[in-house]
MIBABA-658591 format. One record per residue (C-alpha): residue number from 1; residue in one letter; x, y, z. Coordinates in steps of 0.001 Angstrom, whole numbers, plus 500000, padded with zeros to 6 digits. Example, Ala and Ser with C-alpha at 12.3 -4.5 7.8 and 13.67 -1.06 7.14 Angstrom:
{i->1, aa->A, X->512300, Y->495500, Z->507800}
{i->2, aa->S, X->513670, Y->498940, Z->507140}
***
This chain:
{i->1, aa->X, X->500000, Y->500000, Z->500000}
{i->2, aa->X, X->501542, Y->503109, Z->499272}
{i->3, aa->X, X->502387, Y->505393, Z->502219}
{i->4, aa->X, X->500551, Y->508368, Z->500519}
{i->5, aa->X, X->496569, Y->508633, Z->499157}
{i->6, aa->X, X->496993, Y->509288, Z->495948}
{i->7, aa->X, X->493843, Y->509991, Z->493397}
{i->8, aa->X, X->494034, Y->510535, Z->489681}
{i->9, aa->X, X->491520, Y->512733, Z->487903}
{i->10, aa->X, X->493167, Y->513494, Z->485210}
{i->11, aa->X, X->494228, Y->511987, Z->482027}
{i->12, aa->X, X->496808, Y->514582, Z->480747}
{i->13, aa->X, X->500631, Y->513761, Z->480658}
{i->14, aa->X, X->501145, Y->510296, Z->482111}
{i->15, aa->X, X->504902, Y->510979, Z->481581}
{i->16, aa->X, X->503994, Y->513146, Z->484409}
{i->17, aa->X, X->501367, Y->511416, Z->486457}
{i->18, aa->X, X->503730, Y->507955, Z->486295}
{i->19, aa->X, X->506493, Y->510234, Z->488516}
{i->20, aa->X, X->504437, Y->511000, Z->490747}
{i->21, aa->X, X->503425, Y->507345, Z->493231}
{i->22, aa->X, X->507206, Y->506493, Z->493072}
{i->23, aa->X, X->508483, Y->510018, Z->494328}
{i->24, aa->X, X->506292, Y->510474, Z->497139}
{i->25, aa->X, X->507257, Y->506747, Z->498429}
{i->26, aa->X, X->510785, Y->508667, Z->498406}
{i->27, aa->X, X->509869, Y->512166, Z->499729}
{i->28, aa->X, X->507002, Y->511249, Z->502439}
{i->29, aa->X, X->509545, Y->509790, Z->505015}
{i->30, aa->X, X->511911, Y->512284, Z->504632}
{i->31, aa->X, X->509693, Y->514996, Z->504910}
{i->32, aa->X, X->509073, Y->513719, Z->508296}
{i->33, aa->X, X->512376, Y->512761, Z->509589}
{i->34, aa->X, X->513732, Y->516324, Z->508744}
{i->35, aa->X, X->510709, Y->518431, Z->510168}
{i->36, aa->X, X->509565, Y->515865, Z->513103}
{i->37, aa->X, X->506131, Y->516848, Z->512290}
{i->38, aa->X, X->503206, Y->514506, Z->511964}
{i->39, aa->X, X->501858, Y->514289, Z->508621}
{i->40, aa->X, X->498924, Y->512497, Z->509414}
{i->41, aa->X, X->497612, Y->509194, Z->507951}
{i->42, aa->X, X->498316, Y->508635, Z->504364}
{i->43, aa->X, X->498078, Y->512222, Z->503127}
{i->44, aa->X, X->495987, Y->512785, Z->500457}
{i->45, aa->X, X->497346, Y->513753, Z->496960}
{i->46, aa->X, X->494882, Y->514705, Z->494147}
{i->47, aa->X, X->496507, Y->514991, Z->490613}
{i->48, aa->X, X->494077, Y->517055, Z->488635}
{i->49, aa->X, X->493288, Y->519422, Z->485624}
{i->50, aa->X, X->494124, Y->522982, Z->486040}
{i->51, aa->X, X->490439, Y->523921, Z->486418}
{i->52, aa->X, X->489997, Y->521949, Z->489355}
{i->53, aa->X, X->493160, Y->523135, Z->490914}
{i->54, aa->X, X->491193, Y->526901, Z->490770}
{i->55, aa->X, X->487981, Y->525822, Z->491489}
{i->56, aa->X, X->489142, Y->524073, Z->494927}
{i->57, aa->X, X->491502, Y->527006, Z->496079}
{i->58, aa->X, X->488544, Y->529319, Z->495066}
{i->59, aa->X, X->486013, Y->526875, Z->497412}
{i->60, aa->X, X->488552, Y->527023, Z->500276}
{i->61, aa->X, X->488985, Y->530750, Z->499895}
{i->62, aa->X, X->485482, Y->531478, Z->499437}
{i->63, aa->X, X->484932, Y->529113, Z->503031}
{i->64, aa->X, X->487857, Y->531292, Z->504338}
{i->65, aa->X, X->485486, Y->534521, Z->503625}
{i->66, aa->X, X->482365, Y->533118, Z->504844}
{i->67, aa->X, X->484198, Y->532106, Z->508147}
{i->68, aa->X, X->485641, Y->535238, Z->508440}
{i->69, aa->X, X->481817, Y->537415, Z->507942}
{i->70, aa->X, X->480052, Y->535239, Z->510297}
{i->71, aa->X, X->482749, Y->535462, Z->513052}
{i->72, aa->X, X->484008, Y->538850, Z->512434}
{i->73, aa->X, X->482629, Y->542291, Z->513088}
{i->74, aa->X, X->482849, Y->543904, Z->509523}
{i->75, aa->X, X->480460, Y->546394, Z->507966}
{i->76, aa->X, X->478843, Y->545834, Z->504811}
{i->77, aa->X, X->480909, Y->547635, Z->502837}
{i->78, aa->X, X->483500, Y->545549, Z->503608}
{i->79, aa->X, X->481838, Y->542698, Z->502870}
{i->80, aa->X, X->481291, Y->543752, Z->500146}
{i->81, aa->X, X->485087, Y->544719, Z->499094}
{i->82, aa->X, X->486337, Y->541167, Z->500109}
{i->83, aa->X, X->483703, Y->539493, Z->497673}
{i->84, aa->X, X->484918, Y->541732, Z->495103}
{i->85, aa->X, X->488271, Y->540481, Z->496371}
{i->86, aa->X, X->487822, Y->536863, Z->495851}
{i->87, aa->X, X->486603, Y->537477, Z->492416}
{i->88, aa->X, X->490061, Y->538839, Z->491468}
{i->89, aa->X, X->491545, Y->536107, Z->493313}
{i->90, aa->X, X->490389, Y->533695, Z->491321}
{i->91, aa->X, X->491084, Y->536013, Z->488046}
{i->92, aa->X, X->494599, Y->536122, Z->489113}
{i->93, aa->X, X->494619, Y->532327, Z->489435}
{i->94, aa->X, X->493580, Y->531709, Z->485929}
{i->95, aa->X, X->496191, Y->534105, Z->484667}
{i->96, aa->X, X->498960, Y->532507, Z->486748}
{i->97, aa->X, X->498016, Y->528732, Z->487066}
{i->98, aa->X, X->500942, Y->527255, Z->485014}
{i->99, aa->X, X->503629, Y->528976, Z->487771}
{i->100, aa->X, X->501930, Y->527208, Z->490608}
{i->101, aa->X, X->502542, Y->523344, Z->490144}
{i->102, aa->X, X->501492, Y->522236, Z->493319}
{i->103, aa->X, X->499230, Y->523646, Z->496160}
{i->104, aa->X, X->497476, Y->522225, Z->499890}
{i->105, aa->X, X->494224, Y->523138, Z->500557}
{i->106, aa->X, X->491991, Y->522447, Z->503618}
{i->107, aa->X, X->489611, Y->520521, Z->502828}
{i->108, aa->X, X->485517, Y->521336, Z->504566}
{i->109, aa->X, X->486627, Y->518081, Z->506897}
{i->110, aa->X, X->489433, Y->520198, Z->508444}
{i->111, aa->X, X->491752, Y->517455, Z->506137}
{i->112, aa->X, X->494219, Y->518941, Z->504420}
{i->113, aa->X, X->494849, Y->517810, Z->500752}
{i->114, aa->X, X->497610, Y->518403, Z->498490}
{i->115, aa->X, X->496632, Y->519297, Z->494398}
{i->116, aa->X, X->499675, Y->518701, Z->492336}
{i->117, aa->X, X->498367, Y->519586, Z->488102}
{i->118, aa->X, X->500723, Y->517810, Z->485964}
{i->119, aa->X, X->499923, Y->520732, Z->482598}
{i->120, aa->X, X->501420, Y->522872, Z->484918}
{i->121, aa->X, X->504728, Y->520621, Z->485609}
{i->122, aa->X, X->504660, Y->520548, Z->481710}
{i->123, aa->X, X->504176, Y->523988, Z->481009}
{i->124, aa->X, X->507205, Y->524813, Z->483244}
{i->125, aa->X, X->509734, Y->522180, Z->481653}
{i->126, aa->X, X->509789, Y->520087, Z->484789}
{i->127, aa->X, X->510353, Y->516661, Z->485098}
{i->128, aa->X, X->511829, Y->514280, Z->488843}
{i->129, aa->X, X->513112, Y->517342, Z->490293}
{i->130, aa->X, X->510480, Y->519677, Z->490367}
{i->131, aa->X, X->508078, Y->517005, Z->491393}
{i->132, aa->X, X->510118, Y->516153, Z->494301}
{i->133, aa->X, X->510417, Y->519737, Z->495324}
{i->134, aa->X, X->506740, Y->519955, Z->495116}
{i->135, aa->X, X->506135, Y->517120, Z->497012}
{i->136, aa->X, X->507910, Y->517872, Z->499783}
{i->137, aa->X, X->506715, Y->521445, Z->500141}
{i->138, aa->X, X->503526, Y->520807, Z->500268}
{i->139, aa->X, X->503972, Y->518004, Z->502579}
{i->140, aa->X, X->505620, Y->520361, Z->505064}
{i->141, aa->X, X->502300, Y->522675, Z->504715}
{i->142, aa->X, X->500460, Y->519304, Z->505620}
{i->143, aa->X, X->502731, Y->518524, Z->508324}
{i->144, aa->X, X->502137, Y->522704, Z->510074}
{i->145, aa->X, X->498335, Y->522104, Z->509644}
{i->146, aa->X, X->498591, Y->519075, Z->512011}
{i->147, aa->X, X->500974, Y->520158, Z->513991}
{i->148, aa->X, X->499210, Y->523401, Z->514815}
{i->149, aa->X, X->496064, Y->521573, Z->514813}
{i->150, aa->X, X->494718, Y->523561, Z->511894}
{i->151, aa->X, X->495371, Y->527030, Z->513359}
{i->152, aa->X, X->498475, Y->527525, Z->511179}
{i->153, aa->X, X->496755, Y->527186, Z->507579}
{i->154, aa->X, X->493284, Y->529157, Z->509142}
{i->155, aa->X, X->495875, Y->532024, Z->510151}
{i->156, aa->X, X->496873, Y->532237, Z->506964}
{i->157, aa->X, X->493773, Y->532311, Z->505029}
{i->158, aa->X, X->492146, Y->534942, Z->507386}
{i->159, aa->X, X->490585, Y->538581, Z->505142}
{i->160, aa->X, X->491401, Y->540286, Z->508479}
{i->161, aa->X, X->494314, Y->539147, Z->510889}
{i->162, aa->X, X->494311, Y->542668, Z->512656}
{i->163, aa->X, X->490795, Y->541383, Z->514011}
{i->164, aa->X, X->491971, Y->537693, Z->514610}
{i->165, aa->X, X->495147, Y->539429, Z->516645}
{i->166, aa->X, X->497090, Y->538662, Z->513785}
{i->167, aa->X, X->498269, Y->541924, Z->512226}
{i->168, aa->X, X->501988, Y->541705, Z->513124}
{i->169, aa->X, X->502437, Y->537968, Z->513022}
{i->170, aa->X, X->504368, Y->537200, Z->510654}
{i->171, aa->X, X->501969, Y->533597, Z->509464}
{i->172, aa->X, X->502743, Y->533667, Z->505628}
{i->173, aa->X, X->506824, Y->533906, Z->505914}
{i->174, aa->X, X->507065, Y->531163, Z->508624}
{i->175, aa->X, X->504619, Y->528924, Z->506645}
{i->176, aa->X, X->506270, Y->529531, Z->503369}
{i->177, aa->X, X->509827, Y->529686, Z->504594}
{i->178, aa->X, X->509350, Y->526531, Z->506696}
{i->179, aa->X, X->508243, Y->524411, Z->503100}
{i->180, aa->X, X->511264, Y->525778, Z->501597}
{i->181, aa->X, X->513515, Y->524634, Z->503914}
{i->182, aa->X, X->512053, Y->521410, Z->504016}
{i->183, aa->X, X->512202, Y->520875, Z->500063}
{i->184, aa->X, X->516009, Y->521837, Z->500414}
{i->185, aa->X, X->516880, Y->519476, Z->503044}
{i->186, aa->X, X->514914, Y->516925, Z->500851}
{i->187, aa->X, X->516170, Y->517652, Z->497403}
{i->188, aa->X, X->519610, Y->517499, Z->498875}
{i->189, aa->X, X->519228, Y->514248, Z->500824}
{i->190, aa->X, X->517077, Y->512497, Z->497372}
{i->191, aa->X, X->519132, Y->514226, Z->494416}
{i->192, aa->X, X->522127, Y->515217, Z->495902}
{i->193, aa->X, X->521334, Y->519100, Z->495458}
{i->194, aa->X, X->518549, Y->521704, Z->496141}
{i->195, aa->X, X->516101, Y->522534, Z->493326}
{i->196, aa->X, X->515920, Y->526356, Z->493451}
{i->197, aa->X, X->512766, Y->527752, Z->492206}
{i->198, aa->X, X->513504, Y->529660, Z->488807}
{i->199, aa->X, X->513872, Y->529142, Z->485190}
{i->200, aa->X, X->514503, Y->525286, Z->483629}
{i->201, aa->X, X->515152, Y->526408, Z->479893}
{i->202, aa->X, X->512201, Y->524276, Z->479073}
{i->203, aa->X, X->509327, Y->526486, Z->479421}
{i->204, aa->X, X->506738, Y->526046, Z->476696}
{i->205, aa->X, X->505223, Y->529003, Z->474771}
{i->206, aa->X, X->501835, Y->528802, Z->476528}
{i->207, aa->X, X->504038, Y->529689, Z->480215}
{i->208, aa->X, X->505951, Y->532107, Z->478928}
{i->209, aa->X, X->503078, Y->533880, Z->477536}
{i->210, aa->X, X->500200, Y->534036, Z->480648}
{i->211, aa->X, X->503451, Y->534749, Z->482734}
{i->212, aa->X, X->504371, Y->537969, Z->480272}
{i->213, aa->X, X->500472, Y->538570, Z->480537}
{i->214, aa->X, X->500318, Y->538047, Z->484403}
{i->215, aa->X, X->503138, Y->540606, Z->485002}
{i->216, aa->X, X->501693, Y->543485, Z->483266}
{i->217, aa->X, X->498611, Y->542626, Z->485093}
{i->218, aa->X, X->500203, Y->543500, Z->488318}
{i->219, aa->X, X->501853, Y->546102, Z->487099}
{i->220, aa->X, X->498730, Y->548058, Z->485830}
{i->221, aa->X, X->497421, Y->550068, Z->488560}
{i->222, aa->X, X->493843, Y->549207, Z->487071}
{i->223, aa->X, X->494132, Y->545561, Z->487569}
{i->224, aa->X, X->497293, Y->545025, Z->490099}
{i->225, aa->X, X->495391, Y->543546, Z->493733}
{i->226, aa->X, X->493996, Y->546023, Z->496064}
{i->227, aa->X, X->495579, Y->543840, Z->498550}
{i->228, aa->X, X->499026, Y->543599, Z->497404}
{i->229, aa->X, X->501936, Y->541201, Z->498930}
{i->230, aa->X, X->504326, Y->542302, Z->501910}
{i->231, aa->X, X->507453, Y->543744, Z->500708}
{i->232, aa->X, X->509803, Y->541239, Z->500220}
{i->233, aa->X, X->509695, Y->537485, Z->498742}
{i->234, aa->X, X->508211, Y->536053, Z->501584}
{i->235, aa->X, X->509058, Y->532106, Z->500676}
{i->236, aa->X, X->513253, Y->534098, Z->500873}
{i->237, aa->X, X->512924, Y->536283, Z->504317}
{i->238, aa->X, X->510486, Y->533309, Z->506054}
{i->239, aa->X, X->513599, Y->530839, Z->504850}
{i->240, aa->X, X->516182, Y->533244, Z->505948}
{i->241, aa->X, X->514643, Y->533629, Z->509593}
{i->242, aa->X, X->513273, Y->529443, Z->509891}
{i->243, aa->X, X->516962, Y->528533, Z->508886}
{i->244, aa->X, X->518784, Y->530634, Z->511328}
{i->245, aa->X, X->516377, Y->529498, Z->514212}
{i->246, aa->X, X->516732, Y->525982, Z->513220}
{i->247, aa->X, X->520794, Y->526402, Z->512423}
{i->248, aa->X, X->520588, Y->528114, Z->516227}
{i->249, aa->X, X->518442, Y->526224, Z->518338}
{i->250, aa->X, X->517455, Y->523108, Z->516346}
{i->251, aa->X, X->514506, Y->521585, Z->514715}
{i->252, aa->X, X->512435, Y->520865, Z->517970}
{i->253, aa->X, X->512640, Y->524296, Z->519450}
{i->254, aa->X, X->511707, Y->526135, Z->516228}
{i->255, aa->X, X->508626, Y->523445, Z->516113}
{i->256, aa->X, X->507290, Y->524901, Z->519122}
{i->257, aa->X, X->505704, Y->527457, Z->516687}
{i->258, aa->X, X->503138, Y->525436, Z->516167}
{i->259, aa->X, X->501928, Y->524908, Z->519406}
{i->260, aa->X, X->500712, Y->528764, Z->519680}
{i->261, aa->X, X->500437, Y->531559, Z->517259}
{i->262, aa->X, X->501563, Y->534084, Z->519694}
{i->263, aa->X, X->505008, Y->532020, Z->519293}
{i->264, aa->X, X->505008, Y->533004, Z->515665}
{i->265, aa->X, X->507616, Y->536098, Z->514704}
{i->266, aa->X, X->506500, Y->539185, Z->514692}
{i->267, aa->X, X->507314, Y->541599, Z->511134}
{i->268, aa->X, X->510268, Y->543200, Z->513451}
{i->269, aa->X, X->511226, Y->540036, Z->514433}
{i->270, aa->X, X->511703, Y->538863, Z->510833}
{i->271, aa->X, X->514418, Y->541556, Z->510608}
{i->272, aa->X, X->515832, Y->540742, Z->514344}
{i->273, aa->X, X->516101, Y->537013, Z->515178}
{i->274, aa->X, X->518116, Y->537771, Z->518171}
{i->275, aa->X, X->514830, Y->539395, Z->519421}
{i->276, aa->X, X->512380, Y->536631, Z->518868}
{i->277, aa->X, X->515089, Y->534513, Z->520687}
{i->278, aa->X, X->514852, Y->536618, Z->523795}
{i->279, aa->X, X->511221, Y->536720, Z->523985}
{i->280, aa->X, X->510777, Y->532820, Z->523497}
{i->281, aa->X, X->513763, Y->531084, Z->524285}
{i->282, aa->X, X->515317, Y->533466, Z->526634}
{i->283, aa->X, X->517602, Y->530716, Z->528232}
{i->284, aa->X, X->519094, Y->529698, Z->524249}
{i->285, aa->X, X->522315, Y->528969, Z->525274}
{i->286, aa->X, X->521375, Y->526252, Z->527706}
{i->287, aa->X, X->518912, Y->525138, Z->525148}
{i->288, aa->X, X->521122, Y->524754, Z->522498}
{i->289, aa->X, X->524172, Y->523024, Z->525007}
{i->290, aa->X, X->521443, Y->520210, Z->526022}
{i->291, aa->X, X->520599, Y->519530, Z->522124}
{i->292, aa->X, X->524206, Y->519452, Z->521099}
{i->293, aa->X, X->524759, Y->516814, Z->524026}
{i->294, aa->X, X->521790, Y->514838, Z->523702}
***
């Protein structure tokens, strides 16, 4: 029985698809031995068509929105804006699909389940590698949801974290910096190196052109989000900061994140790592001396 749930929906590119059972036999246990987190039992992996890929993010986001209205105090005009919101979500989805390879969503259950759409590995030029860095990305994201209980992934799909106490805590550059770690400590244990995120050389015309056409969409102040990302790359600072931690105190003491939010960095924290060690680990030294002896 393989060790993962894997579920085929989709006929396209069984060069692809046939990569996919083999690899995650490969990347599942070493996803866990290098994060220690539970991953649950036999994780689900759908491979599917790029239009289910967007229509289950835009179910989960749209179950993120109607979460956050009934539990939230908002007024209706704000209500309003976020519904306009998701609707450019999902148009920014469409026009960026083939760049996104991979992605966990949270299932209604509370289960998380990982979408891997194999046009998009094709579209990109990717092949063992990139399907192995996916894998074990999105396995760490599966691995924080149980870890955290769920609280991790809801953080991070929260309209409003100033009203969920959430406005300085840093949730997407842990969660995103975290999975990148993990797919380098995996890429480098399976293939010998770490598969960087980037150009292959192999791009088809079809990428190259919704990527030209995605780019001038957020560069057009008449179509670029009214929400627009943190400054920064935040899959770079979160590794930066969830490498030095680890790198300082081990993987066991940065995995107390999970266990409360208010653990989480704050944005200034990002910047000063010696701070977030003082606030939550202010005896580090000792820490660190009973790791390196145990």
């Amino acid at each position: 029985m393989s060790t993962c749930d894997i579920r085929y929906e989709t006929e396209l590119h069984p060069e692809i698809v046939g990569l996919i059972e083999p690899l995650s036999e490969k990347v599942l246990p070493l996803v866990a031995e290098v994060t220690r987190l539970p991953l649950g039992d036999r994780p689900v992996i759908r491979v599917v068509g790029h239009e289910q890929l967007i229509a289950n993010v835009m179910e989960a986001r749209r179950r993120a929105f109607v979460r956050d209205e009934r539990q939230l105090d908002m007024p209706v005009e704000e209500v309003s804006a976020l519904r306009a919101r998701l609707e450019t979500e999902e148009e920014q989805l469409r026009l960026s699909w083939m760049g996104g390879p991979a992605a966990t969503v949270t299932r209604v259950s509370g289960r998380p389940e990982i979408f891997i759409v194999p046009e998009a590995i094709h579209h990109i030029g990717g092949g063992e590698a990139l399907i192995a860095k996916g894998l074990a990305h999105e396995l760490a994201h599966v691995g924080q949801h149980w870890a955290s209980g769920g609280e991790a992934l809801l953080a991070y799909s929260t309209s409003r974290p100033d009203l969920r106490d959430l406005a300085d805590v840093a949730v997407g550059p842990v969660l995103h910096g975290h999975s990148e770690w993990t797919d380098h400590q995996v890429t480098t244990r399976l293939l010998g190196h770490i598969v960087e995120a980037g150009p292959t050389g192999r791009e088809t015309p079809e990428f190259l052109a919704q990527m030209q056409q995605y780019y001038e969409r957020m560069q057009d102040p008449a179509t670029a989000p009214a929400h627009p990302a943190p400054s920064g790359n935040p899959y770079q600072v979160g590794l930066l900061w969830v490498s030095g931690i680890i790198n300082r105190l081990g993987v066991e003491a940065f995995n107390e994140v999970w266990s409360d939010l208010r653990l989480f960095p704050t944005s200034r924290e990002l910047k000063d790592p010696d701070g977030w060690v003082r606030r939550v680990y202010p005896d580090a030294r000792t820490l660190h001396q009973e790791q390196e002896g145990a």
